[in-house]
C-alpha positions in Angstrom: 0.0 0.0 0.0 1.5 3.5 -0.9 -0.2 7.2 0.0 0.3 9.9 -2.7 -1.6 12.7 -3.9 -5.1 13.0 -5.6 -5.4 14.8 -8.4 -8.5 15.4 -10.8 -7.8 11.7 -12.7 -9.2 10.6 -9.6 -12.3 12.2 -9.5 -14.4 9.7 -11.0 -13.2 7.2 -8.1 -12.9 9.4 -5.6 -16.8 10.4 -6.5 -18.1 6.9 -6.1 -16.5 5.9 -3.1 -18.2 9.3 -1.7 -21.6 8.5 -3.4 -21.6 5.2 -1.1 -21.7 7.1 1.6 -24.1 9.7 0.3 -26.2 6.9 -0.7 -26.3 4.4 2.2 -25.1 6.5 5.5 -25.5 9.2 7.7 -21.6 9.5 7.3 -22.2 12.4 5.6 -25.1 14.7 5.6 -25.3 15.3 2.1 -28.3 13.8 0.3 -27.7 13.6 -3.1 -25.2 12.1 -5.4 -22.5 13.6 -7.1 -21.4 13.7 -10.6 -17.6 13.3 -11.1 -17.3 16.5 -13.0 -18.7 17.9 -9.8 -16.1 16.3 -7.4 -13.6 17.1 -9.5 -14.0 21.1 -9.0 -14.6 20.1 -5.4 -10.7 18.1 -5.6 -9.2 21.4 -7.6 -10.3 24.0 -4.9 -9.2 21.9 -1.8 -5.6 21.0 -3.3 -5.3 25.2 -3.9 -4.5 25.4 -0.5 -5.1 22.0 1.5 -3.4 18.7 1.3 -6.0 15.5 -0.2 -4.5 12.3 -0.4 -5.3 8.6 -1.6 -4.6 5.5 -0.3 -4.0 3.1 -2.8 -3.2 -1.0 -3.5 -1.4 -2.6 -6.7 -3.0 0.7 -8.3 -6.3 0.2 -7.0 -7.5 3.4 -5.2 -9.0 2.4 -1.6 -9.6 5.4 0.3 -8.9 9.0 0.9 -8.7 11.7 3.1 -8.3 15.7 2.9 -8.4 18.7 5.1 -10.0 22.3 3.8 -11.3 25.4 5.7 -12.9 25.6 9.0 -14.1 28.8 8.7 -13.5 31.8 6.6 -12.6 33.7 9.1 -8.9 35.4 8.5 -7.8 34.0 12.5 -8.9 30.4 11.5 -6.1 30.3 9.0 -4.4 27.7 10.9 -7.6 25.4 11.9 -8.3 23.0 9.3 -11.4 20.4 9.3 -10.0 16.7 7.9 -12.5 13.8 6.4 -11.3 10.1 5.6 -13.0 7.7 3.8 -12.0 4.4 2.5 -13.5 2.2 -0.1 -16.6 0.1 1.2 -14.7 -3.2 -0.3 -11.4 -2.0 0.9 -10.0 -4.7 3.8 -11.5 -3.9 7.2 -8.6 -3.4 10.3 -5.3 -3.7 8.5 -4.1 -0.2 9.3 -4.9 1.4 6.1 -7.2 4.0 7.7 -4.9 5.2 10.1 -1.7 4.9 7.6 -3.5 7.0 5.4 -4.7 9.3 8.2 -1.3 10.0 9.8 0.0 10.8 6.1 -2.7 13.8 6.1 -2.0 14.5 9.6 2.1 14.8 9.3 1.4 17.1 6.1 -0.7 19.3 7.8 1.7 20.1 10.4 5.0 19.8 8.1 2.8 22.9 6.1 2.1 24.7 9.4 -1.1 24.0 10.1 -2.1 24.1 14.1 -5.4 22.6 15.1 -7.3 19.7 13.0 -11.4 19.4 13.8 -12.8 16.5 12.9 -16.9 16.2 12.8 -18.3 12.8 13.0 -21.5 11.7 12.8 -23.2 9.0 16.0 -22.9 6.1 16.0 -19.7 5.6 13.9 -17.3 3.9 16.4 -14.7 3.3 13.8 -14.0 6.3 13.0 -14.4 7.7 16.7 -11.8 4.9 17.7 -9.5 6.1 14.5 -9.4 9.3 15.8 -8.5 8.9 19.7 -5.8 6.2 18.6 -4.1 9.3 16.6 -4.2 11.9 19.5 -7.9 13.6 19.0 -10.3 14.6 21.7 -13.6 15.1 22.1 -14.7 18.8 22.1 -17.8 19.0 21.5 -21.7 17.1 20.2 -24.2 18.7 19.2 -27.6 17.3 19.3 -29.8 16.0 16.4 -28.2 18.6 14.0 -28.7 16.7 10.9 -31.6 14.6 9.5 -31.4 12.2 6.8 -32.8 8.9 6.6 -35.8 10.1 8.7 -33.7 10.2 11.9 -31.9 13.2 13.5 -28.2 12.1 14.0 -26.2 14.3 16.4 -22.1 15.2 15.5 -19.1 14.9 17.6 -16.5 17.2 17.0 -13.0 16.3 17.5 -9.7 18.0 17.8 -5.9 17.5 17.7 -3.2 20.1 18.2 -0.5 19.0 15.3 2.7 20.1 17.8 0.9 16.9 19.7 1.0 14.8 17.2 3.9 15.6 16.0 5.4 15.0 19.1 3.3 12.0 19.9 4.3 10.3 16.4 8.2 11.4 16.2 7.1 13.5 13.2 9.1 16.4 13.4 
């Protein structure tokens, strides 16, 4: 397994890993499906400024994950918000996810971000797991925030100070 960079040649499986989710979760809290020439603008605008990386097998791509903007606001600069997701056939518990997850997270420091926020929809113990194992806390939930699937789903946000990671992992 190697991690490199996305580009927009990966759009279109980039896109239907995402549309799994769309489709069959409350992963994410969009509702709709994407076309690939849609996901591709979305690729081009994060790698402007934010690091988005693949996870891939013998060529096969099997996950991804990328950071973008908090907020807009000028003193947020340093405060990105991170998403992973991996291919629904890729192999459960072999480390993938957090290989490909520490790649982001070492980038994001090495380019001097500060703080990482991750939101994740309840129940998703995988991904709550994932995150603790690589240094994030809990900061906050907020309550039935989203509805989709005709359920109200509450999000837990998550942070990690990169100087902790970095420290924690012998990054830097």
């Amino acid at each position: 397994m190697r991690v490199r960079d996305a580009g927009i040649g990966d759009a279109q499986i980039l896109c239907s890993i995402y549309n799994h989710y769309i489709e069959h979760t409350t992963v994410t809290f969009e509702e709709q499906a994407l076309q690939p020439e849609e996901y591709a603008g979305r690729i081009d605008t994060i790698l402007q400024r934010y690091p988005w990386l693949v996870i891939e097998d013998d060529g096969q791509v099997l996950g991804y994950a990328y950071a973008g903007e908090w907020k807009p606001r000028s003193a947020f600069r340093y405060t990105v918000e991170s998403s992973i997701y991996l291919h629904p056939q890729a192999p459960k518990r072999t480390g993938m996810g957090e290989m490909l997850y520490r790649a982001l997270l070492s980038r994001l420091a090495d380019e001097g971000f500060h703080q990482v926020i991750a939101a994740i929809t309840i129940p998703n113990e995988g991904s709550i797991a994932l995150h603790h194992k690589l240094g994030f806390s809990e900061a906050g939930r907020f309550h039935e925030v989203g509805y989709k699937f005709q359920c109200w789903i509450d999000v837990v946000y998550m942070e990690l100070q990169l100087d902790f990671f970095k420290g924690l992992y012998n990054d830097g």
